[in-house]
Backbone bond lengths (Angstrom), bond angles and torsions (degrees), N, CA, C in turn:
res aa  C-N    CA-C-N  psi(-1)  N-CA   C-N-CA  omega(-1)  CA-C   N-CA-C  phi
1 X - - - 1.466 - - 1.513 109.50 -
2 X 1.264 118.19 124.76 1.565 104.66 173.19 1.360 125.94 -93.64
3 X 1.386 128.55 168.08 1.253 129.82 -133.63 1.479 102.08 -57.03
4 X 1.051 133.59 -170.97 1.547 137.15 169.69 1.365 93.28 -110.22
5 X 2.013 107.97 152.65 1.387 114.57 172.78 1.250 95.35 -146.19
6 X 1.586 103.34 143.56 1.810 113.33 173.40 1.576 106.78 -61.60
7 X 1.414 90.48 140.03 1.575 94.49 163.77 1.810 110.72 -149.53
8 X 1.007 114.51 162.74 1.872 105.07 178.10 1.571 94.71 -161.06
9 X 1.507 82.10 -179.73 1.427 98.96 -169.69 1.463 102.09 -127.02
10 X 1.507 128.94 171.71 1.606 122.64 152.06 1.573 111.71 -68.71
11 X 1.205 103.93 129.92 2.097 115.03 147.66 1.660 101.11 -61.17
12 X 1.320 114.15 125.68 1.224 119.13 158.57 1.620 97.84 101.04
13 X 1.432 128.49 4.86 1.601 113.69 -175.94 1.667 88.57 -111.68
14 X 1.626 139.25 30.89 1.217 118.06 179.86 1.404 117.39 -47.57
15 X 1.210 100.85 -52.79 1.571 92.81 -160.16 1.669 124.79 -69.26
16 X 2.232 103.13 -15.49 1.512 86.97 -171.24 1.791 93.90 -81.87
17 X 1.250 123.94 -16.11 1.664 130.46 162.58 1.304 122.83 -21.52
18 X 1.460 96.04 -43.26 1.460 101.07 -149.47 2.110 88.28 -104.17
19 X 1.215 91.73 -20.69 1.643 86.61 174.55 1.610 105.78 -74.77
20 X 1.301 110.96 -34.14 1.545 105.08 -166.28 1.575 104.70 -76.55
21 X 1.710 130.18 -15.07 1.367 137.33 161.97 1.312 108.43 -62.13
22 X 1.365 130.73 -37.59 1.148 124.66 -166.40 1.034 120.90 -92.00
23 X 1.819 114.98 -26.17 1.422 102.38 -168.44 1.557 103.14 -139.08
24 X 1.694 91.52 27.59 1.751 95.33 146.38 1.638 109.43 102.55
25 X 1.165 123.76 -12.56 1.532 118.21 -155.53 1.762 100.76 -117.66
26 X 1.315 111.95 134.78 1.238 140.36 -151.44 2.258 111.56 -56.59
27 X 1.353 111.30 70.17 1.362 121.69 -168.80 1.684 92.83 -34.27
28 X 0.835 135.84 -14.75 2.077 109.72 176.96 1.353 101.30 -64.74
29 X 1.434 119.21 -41.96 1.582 113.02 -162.14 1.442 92.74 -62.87
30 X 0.984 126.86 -36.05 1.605 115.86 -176.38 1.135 126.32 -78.86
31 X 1.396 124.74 -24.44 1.128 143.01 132.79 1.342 124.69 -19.33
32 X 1.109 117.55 -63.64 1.716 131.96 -152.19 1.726 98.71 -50.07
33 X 1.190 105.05 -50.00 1.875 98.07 -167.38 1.676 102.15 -95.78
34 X 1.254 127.03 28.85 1.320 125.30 171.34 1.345 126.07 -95.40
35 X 1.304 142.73 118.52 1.600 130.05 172.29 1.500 119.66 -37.10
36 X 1.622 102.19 112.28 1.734 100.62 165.77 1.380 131.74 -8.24
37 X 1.181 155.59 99.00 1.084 170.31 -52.43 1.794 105.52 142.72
38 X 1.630 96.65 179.34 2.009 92.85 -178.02 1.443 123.58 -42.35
39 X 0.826 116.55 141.22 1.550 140.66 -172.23 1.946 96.31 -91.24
40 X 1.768 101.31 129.76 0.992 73.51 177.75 1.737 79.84 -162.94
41 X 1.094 109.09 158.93 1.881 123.23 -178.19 1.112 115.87 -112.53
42 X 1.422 141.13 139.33 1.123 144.68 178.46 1.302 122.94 -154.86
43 X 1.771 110.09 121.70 1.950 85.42 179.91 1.274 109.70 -65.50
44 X 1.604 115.33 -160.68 1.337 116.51 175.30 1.896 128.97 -73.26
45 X 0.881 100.67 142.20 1.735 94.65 -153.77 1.810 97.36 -100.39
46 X 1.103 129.94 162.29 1.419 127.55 161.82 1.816 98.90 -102.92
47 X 1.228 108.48 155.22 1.731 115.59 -178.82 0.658 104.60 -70.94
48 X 1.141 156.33 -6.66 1.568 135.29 140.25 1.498 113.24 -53.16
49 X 1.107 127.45 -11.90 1.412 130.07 174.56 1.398 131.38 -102.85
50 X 1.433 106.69 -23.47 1.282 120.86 -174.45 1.531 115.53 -64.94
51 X 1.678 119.06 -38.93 1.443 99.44 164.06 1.272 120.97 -89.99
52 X 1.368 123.35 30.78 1.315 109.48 147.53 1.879 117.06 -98.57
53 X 1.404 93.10 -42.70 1.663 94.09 135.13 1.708 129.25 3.65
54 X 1.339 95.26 -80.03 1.518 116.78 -169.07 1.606 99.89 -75.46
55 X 1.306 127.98 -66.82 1.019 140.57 -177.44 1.687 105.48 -30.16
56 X 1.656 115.83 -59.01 1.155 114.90 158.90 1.128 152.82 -64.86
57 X 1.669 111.49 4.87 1.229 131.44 150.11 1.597 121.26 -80.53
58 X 1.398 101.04 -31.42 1.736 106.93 -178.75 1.241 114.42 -76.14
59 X 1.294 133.22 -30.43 1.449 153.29 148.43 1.180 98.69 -6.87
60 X 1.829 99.91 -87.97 1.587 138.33 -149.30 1.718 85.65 -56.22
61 X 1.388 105.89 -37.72 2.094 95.06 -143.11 1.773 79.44 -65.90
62 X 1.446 115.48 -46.17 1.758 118.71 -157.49 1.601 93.68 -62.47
63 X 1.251 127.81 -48.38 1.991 111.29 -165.62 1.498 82.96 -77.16
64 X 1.691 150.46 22.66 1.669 132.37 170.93 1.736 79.82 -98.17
65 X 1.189 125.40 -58.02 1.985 130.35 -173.71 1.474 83.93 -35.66
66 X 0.944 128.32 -72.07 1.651 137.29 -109.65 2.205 83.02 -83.37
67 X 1.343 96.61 -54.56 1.757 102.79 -148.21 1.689 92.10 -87.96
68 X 1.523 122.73 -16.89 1.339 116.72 167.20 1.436 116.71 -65.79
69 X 1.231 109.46 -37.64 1.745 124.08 171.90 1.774 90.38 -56.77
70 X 1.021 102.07 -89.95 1.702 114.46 -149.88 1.812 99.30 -44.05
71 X 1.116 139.44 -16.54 1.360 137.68 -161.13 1.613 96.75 -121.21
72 X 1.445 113.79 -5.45 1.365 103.95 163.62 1.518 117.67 -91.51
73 X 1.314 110.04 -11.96 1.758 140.13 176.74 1.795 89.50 -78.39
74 X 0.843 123.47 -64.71 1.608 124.30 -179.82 1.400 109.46 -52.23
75 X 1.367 142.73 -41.06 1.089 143.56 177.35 1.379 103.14 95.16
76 X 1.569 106.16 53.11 1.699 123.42 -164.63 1.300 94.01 -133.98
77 X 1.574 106.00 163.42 1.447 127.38 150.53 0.889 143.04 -82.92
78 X 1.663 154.51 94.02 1.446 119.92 -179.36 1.460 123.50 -119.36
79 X 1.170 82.27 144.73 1.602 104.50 174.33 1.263 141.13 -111.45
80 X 1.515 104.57 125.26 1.623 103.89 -162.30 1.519 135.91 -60.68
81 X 1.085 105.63 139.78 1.940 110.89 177.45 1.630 90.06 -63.13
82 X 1.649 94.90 151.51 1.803 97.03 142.82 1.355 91.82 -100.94
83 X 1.565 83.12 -172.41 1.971 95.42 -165.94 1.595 68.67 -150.34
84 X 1.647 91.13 147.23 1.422 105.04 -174.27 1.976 99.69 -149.83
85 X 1.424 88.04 107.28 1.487 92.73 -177.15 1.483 116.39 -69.21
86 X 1.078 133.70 162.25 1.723 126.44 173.52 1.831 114.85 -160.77
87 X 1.108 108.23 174.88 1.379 104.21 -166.11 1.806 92.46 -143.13
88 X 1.240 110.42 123.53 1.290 119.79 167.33 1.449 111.82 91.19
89 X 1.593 121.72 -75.55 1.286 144.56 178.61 1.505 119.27 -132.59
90 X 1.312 111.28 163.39 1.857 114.59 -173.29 1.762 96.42 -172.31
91 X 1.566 83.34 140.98 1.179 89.31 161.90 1.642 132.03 -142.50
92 X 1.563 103.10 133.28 1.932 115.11 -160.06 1.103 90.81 -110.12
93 X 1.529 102.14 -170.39 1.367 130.95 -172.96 1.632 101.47 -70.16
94 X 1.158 113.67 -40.76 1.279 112.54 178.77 1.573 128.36 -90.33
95 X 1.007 105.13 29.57 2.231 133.19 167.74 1.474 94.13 93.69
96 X 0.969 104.09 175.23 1.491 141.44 178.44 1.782 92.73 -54.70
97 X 1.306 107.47 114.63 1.587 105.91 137.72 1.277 133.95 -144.13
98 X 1.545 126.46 155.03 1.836 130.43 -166.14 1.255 82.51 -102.65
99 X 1.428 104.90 177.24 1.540 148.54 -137.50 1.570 90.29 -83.55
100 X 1.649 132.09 -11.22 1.347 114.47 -171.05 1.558 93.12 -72.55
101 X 1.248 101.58 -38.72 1.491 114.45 -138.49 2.159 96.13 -58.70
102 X 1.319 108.43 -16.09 1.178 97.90 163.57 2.031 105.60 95.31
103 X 1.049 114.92 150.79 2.017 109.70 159.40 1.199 98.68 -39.76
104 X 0.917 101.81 166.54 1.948 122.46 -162.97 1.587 120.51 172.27
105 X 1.174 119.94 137.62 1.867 131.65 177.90 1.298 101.48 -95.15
106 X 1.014 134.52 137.83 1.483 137.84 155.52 1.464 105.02 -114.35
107 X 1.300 139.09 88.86 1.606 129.56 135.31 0.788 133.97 -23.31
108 X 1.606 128.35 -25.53 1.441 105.37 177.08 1.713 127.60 -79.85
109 X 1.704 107.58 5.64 1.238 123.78 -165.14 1.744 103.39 -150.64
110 X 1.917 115.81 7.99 1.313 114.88 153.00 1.788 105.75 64.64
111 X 1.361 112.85 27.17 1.510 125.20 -164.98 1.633 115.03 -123.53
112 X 0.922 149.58 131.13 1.260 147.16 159.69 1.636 98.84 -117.58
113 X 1.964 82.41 139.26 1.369 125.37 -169.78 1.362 118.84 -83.79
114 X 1.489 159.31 100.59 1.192 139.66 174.04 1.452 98.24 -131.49
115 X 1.364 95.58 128.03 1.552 122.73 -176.00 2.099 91.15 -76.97
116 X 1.061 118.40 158.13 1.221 117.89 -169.49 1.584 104.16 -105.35
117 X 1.561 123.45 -12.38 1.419 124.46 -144.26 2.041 89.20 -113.51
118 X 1.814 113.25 -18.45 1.278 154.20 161.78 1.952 85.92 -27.46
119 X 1.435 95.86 -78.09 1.440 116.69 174.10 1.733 112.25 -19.25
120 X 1.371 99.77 -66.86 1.654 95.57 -141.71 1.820 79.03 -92.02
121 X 1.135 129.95 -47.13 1.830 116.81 168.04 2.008 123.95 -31.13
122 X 1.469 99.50 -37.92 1.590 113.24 175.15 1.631 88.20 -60.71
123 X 1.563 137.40 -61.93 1.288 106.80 -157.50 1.192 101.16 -108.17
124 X 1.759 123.81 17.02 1.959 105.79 178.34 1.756 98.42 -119.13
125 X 1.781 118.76 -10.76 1.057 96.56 177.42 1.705 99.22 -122.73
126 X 1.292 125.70 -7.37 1.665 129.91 -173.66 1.374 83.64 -94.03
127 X 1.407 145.91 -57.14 1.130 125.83 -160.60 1.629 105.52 87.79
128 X 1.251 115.19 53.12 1.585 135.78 -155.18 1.204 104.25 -152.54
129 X 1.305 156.49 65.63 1.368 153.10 176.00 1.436 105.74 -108.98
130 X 1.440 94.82 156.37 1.532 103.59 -169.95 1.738 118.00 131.02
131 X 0.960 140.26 136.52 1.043 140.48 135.37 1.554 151.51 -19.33
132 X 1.344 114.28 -39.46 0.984 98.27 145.12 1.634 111.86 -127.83
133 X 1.220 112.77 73.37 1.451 144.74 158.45 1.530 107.33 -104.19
134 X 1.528 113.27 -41.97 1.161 124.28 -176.06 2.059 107.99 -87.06
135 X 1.178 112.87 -19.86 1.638 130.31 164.56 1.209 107.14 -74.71
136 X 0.860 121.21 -43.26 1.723 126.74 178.45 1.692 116.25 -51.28
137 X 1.452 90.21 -47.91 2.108 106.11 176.24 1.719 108.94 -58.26
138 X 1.702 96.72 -63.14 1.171 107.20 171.88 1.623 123.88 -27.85
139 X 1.549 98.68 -72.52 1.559 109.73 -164.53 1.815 104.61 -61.32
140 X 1.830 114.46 -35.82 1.163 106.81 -174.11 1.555 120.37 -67.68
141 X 1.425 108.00 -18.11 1.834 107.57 170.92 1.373 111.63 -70.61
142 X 1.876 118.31 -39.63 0.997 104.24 -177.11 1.572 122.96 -76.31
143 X 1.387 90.04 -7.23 1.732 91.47 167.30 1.483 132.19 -88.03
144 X 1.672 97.88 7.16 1.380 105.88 154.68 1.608 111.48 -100.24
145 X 1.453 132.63 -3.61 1.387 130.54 -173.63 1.588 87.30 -84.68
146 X 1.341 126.35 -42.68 1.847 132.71 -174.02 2.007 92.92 -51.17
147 X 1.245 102.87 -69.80 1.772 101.84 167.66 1.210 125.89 -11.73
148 X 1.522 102.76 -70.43 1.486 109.75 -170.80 1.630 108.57 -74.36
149 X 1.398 110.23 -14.81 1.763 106.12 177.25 1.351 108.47 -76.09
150 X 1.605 115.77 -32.72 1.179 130.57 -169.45 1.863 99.06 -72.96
151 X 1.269 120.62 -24.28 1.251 124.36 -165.48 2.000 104.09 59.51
152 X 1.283 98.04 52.21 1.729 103.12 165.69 1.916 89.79 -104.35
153 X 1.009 119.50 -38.86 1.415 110.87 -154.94 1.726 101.74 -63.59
154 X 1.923 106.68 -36.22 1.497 91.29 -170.06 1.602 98.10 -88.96
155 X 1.105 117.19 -8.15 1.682 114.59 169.11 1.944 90.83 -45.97
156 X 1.367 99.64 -81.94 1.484 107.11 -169.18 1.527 104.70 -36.41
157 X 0.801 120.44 -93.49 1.652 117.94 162.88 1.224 115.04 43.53
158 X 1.067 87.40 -68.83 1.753 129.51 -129.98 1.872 97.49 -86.11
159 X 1.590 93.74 -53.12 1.365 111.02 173.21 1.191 129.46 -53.78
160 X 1.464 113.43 -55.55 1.682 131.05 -156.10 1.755 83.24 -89.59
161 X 1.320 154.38 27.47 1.455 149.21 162.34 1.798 85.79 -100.43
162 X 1.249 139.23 -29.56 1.338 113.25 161.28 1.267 121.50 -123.17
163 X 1.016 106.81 59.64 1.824 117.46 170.61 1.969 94.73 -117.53
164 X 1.271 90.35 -178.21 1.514 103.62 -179.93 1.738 92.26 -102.17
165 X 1.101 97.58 -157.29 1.609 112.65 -173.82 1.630 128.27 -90.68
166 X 1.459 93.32 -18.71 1.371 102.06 -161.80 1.520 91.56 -110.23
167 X 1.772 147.07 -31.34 1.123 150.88 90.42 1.781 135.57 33.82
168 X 1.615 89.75 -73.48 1.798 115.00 166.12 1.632 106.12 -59.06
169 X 1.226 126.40 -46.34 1.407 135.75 -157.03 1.380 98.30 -107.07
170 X 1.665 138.49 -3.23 1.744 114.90 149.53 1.475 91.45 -85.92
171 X 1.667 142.15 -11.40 1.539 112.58 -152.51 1.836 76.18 -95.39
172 X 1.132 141.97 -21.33 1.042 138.59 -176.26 1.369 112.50 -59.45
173 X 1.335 101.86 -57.34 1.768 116.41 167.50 1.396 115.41 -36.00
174 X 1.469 113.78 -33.97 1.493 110.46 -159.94 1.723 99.48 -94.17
175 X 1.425 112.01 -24.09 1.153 100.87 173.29 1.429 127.14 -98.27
176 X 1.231 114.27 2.96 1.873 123.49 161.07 1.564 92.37 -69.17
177 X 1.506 118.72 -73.63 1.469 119.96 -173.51 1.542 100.47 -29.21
178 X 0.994 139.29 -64.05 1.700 147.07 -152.04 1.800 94.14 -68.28
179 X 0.960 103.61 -35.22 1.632 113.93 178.02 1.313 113.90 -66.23
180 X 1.449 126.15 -55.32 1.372 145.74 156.60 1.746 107.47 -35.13
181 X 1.153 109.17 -61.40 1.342 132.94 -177.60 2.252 113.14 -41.95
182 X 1.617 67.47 -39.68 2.313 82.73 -154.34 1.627 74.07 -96.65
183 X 1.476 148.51 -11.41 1.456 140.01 176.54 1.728 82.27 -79.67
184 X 1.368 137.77 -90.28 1.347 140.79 -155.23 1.677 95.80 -39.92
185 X 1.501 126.47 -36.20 1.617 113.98 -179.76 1.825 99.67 -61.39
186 X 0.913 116.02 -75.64 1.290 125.94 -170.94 1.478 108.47 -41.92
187 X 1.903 133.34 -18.63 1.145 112.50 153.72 1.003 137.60 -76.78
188 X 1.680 105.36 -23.96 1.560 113.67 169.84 1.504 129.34 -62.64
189 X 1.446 94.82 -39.61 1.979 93.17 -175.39 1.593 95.17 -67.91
190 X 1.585 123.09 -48.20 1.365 109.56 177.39 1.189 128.88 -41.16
191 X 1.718 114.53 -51.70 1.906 98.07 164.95 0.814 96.03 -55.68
192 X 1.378 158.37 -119.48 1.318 171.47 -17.59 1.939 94.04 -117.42
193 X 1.491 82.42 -46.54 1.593 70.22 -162.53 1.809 103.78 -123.26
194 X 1.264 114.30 15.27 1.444 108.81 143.57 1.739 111.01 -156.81
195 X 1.382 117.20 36.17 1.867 99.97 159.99 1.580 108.64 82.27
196 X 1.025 129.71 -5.79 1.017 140.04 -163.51 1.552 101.40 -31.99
197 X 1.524 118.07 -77.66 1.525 134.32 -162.86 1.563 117.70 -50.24
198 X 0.944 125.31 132.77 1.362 130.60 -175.89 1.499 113.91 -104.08
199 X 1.266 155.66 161.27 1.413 111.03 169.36 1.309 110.86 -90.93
200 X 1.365 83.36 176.31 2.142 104.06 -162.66 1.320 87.77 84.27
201 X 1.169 158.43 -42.64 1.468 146.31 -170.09 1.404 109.83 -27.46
202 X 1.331 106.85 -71.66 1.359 126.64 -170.73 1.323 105.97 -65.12
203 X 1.344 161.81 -36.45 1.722 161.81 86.51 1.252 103.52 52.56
204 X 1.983 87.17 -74.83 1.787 93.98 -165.18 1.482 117.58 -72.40
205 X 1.096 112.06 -20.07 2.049 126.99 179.81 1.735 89.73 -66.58
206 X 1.544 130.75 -66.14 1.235 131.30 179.60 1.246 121.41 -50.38
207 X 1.409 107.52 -38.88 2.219 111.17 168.61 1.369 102.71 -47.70
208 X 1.541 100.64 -52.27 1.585 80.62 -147.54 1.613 105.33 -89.76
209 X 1.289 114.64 -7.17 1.607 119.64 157.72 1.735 94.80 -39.33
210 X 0.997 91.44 -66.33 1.594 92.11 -149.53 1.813 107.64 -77.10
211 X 1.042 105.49 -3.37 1.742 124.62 174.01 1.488 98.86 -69.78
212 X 1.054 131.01 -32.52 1.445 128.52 -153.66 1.735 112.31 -139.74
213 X 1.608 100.01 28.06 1.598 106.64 -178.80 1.846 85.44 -102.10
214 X 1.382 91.72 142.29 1.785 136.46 178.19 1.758 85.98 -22.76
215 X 1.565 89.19 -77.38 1.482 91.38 -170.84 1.694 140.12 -31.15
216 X 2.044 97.18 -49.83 1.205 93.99 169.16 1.278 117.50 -84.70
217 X 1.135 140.10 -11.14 1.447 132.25 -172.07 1.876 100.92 -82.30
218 X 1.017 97.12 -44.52 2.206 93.31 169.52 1.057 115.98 -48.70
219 X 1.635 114.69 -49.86 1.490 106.34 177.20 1.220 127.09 -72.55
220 X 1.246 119.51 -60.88 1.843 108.21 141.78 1.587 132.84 14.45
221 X 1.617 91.58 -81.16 1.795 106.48 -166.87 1.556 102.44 -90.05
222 X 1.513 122.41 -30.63 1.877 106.54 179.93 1.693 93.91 -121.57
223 X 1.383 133.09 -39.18 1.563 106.55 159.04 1.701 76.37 118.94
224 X 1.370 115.82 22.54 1.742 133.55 164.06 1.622 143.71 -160.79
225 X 0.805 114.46 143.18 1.524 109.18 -163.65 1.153 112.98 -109.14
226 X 1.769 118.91 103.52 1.562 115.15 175.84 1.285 110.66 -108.49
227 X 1.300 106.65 119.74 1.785 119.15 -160.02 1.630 98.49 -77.20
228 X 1.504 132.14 -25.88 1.742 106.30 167.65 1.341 115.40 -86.09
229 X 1.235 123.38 21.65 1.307 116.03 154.19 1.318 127.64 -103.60
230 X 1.371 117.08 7.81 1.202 139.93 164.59 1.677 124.59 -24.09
231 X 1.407 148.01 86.15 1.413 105.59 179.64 1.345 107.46 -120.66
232 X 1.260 113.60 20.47 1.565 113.70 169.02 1.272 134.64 -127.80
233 X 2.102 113.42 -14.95 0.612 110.34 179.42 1.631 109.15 110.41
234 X 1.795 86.91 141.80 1.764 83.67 -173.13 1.648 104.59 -100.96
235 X 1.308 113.21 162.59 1.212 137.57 -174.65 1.428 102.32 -34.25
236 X 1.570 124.03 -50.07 1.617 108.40 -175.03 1.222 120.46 -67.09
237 X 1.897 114.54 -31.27 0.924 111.37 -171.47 1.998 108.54 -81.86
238 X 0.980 104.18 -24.36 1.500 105.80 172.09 1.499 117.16 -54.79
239 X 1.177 102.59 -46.69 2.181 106.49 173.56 1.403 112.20 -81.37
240 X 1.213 126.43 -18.71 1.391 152.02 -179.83 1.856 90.04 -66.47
241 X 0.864 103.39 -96.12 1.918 111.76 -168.82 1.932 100.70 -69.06
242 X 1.530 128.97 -28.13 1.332 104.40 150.89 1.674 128.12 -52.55
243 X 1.161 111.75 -25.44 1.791 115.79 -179.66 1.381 108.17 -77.36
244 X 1.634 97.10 -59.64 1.849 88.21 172.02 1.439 115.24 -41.02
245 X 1.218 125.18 -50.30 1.333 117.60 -178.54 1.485 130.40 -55.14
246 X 1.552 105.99 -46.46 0.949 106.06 173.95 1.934 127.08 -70.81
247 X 1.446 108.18 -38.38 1.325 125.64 -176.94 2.047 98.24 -52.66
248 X 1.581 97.91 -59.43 1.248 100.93 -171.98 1.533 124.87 -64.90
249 X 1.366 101.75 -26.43 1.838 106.37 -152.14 1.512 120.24 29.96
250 X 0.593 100.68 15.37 1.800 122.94 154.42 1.486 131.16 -65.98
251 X 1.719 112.72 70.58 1.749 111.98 -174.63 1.712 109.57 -47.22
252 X 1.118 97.14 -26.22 1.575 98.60 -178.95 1.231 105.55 -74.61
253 X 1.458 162.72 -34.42 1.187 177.88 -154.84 2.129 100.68 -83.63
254 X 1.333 107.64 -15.58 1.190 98.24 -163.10 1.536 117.21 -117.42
255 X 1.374 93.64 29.67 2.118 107.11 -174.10 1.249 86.44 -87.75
256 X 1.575 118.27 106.52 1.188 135.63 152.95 1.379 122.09 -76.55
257 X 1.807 106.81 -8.98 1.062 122.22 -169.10 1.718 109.33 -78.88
258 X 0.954 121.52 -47.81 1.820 151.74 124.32 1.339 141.01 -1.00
259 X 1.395 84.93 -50.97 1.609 100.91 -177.14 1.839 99.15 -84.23
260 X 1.787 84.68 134.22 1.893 94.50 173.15 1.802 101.48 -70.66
261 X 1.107 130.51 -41.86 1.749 92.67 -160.72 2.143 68.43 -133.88
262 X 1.469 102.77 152.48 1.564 136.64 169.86 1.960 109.72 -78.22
């Protein structure tokens, strides 16, 4: 992996971002006179990579708009994740992990993980392509970084050290769902307040919900589905509590913790 290097974007330049993705012309120049913005790591990329690169910076900057609003409504603070792209292997606060291990939040270092190669498997081996299929991943890690601000993550934590195994992995379930949940908020205020969705947008965010529920990925990889080994949740319930989220934009709408049946 080669070294990691800072890079950011402006808060508040989404939209000329998203013009410079679309119609080709190099987002630093637009960049250059903007206030520091998401924090974000990356080894070295080949150009074929770089606008996905970018793309995953424009993401990050829109769920920083979206959850700075909503936590200033709470009478909260927030503070931004870096996002640290990687290729192969990485290593956080929370050990060393390779490319099985999938996107991932680590709290103990306030960082989310996205393997870059993550990307092109969502639409050549999930059968998930699209754009915001690939927004969907994004926003749902950072809706575990909202967790750990919220202090739900060390609640959970905290919990599943005295549960058994089969126990640990539904309270786990409930907090991926809640993750899923605070990703569908963060699509809504984004239309809401700049247009974001195109159609099929919203399609491809639900594929790949459901691309990456417990259920189908067991049957898939052993050709069976054992529901207490569950820790994320099956495909219905993944598009299930992404809609609530999104329909409602309602953080309150998304205590999975709460809710009698998923």
């Amino acid at each position: 992996m080669g070294a990691p290097i800072a890079v950011g974007g402006g808060l508040g330049t989404i939209a000329l971002l998203l013009l410079a993705l679309f119609f080709g012309f190099d987002p630093s120049v637009v960049l250059q006179s903007q206030d520091p913005g998401p924090s974000l790591e990356a080894p070295a990329t080949s150009p074929g990579e770089d606008p996905l690169r970018d793309f995953v910076s424009v993401v990050l900057a829109d769920t920083e708009d979206v959850w700075r609003e909503l936590f200033t409504r709470m009478n909260r603070e927030y503070r931004e994740p870096v996002l640290v792209l990687f290729t192969g292997s990485v290593q956080s606060a929370c050990g060393i992990a390779g490319s099985a291990v999938g996107p991932f939040y680590c709290p103990g270092d306030h960082r989310l993980y996205l393997d870059l190669d993550f990307f092109r498997a969502l639409h050549d081996r999930f059968l998930a392509p699209g754009d915001f299929a690939q927004a969907y991943v994004i926003a749902h890690e950072v809706g575990h970084h909202v967790q750990a601000l919220l202090g739900i993550s060390e609640r959970v934590t905290s919990a599943r050290r005295r549960l058994d195994r089969a126990d640990a992995n539904a309270l786990s379930v409930r907090q991926e769902l809640q993750a899923d949940c605070f990703a569908g908020v963060w699509a809504h205020h984004a239309q809401q307040a700049r247009q974001v969705l195109e159609d099929g947008d919203l399609e491809e965010a639900l594929a790949a919900a459901a691309a990456i529920g417990d259920d189908r990925l067991q049957r898939q990889g052993q050709g069976r589905v054992v529901p207490e080994s569950f820790t994320h949740g099956t495909s219905t319930q993944r598009v299930r509590w992404f809609q609530r989220g999104f329909v409602s934009g309602d953080v309150g709408q998304c205590d999975t913790f709460r809710a009698p049946s998923l």
